[in-house]
C-alpha positions in Angstrom: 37.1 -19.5 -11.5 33.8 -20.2 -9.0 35.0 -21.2 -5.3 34.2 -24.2 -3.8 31.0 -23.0 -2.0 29.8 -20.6 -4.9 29.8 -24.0 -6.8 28.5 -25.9 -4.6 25.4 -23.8 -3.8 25.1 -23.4 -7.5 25.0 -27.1 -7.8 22.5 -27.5 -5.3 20.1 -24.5 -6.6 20.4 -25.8 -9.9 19.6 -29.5 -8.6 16.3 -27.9 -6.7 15.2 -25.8 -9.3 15.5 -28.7 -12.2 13.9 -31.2 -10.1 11.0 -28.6 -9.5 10.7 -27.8 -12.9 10.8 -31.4 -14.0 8.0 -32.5 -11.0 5.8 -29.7 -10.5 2.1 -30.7 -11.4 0.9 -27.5 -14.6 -0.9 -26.3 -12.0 1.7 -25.1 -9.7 2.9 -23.1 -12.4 2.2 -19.3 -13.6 -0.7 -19.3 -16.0 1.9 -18.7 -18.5 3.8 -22.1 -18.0 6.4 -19.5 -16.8 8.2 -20.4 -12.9 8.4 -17.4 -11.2 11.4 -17.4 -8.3 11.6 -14.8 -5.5 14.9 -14.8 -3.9 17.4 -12.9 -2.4 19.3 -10.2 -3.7 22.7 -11.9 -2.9 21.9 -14.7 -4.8 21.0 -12.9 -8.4 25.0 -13.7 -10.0 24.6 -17.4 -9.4 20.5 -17.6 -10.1 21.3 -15.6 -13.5 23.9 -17.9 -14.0 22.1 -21.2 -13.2 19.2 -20.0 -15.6 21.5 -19.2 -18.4 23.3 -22.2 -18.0 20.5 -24.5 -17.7 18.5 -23.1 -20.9 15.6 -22.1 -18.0 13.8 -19.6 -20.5 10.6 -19.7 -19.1 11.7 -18.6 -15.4 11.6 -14.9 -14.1 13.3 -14.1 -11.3 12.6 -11.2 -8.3 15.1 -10.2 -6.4 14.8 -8.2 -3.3 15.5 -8.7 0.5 14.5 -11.5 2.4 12.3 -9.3 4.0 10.8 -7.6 1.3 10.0 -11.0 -0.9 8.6 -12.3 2.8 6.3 -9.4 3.1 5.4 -9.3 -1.0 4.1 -13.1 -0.6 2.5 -12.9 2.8 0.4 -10.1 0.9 -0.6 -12.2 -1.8 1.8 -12.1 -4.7 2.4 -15.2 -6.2 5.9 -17.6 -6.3 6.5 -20.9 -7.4 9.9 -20.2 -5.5 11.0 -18.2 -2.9 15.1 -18.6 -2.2 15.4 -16.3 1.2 18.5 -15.8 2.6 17.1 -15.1 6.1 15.7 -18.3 8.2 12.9 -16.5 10.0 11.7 -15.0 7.0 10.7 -17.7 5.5 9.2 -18.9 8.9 7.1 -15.7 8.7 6.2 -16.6 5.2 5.2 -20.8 6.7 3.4 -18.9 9.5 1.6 -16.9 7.0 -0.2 -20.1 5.1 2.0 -18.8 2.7 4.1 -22.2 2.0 2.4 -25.2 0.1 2.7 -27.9 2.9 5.7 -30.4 2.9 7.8 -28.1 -0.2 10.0 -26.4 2.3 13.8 -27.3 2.0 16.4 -26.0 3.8 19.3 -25.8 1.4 22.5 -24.2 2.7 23.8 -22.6 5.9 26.1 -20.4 6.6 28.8 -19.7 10.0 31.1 -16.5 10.4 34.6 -17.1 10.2 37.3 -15.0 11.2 41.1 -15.3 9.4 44.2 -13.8 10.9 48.0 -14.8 10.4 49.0 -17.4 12.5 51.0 -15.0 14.8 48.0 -12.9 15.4 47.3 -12.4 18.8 43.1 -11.7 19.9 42.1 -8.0 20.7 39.0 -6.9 22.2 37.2 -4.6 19.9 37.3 -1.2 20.3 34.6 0.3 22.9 
């Protein structure tokens, strides 16, 4: 069974990726017709998933870090996608001329939360 959020992040990738797929000019696509996505390695299950699910054949995925994906396409490698899991990655990647004007969405956040019994009292971490 897929949690709430794991679904609804998969809904919203999927949502992005379809409407890029079904909107993108030919030319903003591999020469191959093929979509090529970088994105994070945390995100490969529900990408894999999405694709599968989808019936995206022609899209190949990279995963990697944030970091490493940021640093691949600031150097010149070549992403019709780039899913990072880091904010100022991808603000490198923007500062880097790297980002087709006007595509960049910010999708999904993220908080820490921290879960204890009710009758849990707070501690100060260990020194």
């Amino acid at each position: 069974m897929m949690s709430p959020l794991r679904r609804r992040l998969s809904t919203t990738l999927a949502t992005a990726l379809v409407a890029w797929l079904l909107a993108s000019p030919p030319a903003a696509r591999a020469a191959d017709d093929e979509v090529v996505v970088f994105a994070a390695a945390s995100l490969t299950d529900v990408l894999q998933a999405i694709a599968r699910q989808g019936g995206f054949t022609g899209v190949r995925f990279s995963f990697a870090s944030s970091s490493t994906l940021a640093r691949q396409i600031e150097q010149g490698a070549t992403a019709q996608i780039f899913v990072s899991a880091d904010e100022p990655w991808m603000d490198a990647v923007g500062k880097a001329g790297r980002l087709l004007p006007g595509t960049r969405r910010d999708w999904v956040g993220n908080r820490l939360a921290l879960v204890a019994p009710g009758s849990a009292e707070p501690t100060a971490p260990p020194e």
